[in-house]
C-alpha positions as a printed Julia matrix, in Angstrom:
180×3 Matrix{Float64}:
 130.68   94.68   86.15
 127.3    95.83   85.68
 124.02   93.9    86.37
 123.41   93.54   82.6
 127.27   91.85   82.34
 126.28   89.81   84.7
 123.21   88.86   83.03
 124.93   88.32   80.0
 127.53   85.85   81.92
 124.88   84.08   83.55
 123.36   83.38   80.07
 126.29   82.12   78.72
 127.12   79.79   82.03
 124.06   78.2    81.4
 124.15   77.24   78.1
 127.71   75.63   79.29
 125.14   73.34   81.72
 122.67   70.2    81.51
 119.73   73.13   81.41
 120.71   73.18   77.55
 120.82   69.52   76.92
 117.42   68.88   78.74
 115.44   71.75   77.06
 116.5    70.33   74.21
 115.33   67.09   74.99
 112.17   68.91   76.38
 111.01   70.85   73.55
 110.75   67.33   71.5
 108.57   65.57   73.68
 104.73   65.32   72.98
 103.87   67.7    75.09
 105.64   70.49   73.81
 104.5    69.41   70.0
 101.25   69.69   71.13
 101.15   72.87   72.84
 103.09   74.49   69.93
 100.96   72.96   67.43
  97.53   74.18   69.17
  97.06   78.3    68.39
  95.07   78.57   72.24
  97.04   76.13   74.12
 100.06   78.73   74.94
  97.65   81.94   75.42
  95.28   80.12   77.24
  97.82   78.89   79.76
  98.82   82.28   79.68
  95.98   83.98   80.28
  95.15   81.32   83.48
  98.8    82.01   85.05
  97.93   85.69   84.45
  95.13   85.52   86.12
  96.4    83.08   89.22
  99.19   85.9    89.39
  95.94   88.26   90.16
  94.11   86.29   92.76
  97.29   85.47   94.61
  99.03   89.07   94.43
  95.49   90.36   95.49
  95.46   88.21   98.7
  99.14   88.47   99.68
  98.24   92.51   98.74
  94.53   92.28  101.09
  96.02   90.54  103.94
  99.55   92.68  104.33
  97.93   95.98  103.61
  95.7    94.9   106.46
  98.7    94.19  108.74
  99.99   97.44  107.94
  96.74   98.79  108.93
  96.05  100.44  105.36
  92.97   98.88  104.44
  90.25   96.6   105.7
  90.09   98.21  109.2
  86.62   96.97  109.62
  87.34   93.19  110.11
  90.09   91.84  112.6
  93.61   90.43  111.26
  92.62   86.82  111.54
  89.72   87.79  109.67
  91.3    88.83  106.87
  93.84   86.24  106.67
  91.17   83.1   107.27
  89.24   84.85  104.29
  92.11   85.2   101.62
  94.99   83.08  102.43
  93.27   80.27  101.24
  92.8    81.95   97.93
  96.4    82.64   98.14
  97.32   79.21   98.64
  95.45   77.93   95.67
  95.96   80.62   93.26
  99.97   79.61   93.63
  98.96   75.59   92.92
  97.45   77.11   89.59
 100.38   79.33   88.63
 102.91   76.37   89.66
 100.75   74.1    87.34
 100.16   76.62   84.36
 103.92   77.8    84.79
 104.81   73.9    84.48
 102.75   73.91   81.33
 104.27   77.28   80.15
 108.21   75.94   80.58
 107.05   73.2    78.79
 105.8    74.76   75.63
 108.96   76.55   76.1
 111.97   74.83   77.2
 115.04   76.1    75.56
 113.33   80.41   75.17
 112.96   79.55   79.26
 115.76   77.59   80.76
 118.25   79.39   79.16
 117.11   82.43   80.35
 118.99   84.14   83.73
 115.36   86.03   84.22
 114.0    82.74   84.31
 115.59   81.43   87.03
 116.09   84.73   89.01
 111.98   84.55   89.21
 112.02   81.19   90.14
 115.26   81.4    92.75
 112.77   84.57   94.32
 109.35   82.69   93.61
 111.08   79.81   95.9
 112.21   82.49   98.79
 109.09   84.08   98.59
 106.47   81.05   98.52
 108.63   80.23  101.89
 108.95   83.44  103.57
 105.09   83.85  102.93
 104.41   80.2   104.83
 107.02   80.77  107.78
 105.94   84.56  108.24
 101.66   83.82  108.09
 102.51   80.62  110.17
 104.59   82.09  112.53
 102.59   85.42  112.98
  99.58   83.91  113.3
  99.68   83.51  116.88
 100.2    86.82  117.4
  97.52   88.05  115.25
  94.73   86.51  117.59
  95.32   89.44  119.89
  96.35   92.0   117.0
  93.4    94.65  117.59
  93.9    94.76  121.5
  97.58   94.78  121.99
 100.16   96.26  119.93
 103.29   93.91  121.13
 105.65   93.15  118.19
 103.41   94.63  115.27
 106.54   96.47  114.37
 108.51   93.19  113.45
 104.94   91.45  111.65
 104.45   95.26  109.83
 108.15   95.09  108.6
 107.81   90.93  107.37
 104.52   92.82  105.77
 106.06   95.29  103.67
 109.11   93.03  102.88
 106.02   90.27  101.21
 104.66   93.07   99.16
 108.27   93.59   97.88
 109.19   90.11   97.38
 105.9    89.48   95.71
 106.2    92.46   93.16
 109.84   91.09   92.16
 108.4    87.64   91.26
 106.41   89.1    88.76
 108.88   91.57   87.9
 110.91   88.64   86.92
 108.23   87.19   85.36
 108.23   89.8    83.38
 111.34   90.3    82.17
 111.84   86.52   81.04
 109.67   87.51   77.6
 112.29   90.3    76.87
 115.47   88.56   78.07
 117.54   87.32   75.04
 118.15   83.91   75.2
């Protein structure tokens, strides 16, 4: 079976579930009216979860590169991460809060969607594997520019962020092109 058969599947599994039944009930409410009835509602909630995407790839992107030791060489590891995990942090509270906003203008072209909730199965793994990995590595980083015990482990949970990160948006993506 190939990953597009499975795809397919998965779309028609769902609309065997509740996600059908609540979408439905979701795309009457007043919230939904409203944000289909307003022309800038849905691109401007668009644009801001476009551009929360940005800042919060850009920071995961600024602090990893810098554990891999491609760019910022200038300033120490804890440097980097006290300057842009923060921005991190809150760029993902404004893409969880415009992507709330999005499903809702949405419901049924979302939830019934496998794309949708591959992105949001990944989004979930990543948005933990980012906390556990910068929590647990940040004791280590305190002595990152002197010694160079276990970078190989922190380098590796670097590289693996950057991937996880590009597949949320990948997934992102591909939930405008998905049939549903």
């Amino acid at each position: 079976m190939s990953f597009f058969d499975t795809l397919f599947h998965m779309t028609e599994w769902l609309r065997t579930t509740w996600v059908v039944d609540f979408s439905l009930w979701l795309s009457n409410t007043a919230a939904c009216q409203w944000l289909q009835s307003h022309f800038v509602a849905i691109p401007g909630f668009q644009s801001i979860h476009i551009l929360a995407i940005g800042v919060l790839f850009g920071s995961a992107l600024m602090v990893n590169l810098r554990i891999l030791g491609v760019v910022g060489g200038e300033h120490s590891v804890p440097e980097t991460v006290q300057r842009y995990m923060p921005w991190l942090w809150w760029a993902l509270v404004a893409l969880i809060a415009s992507g709330m906003v999005l499903l809702v203008s949405e419901p049924v072209r979302n939830m019934v969607n496998p794309f949708f909730w591959i992105k949001m199965t990944a989004l979930l793994i990543t948005v933990l594997i980012t906390a556990w990995f910068h929590l647990s590595a940040r004791a280590r980083m305190t002595g990152w520019d002197r010694s160079s015990n276990g970078r190989g482990a922190i380098r590796a949970g670097a590289a693996i962020l950057i991937i996880l990160w590009c597949i949320v948006m990948a997934g992102g993506r591909w939930i405008a092109y998905a049939p549903a």
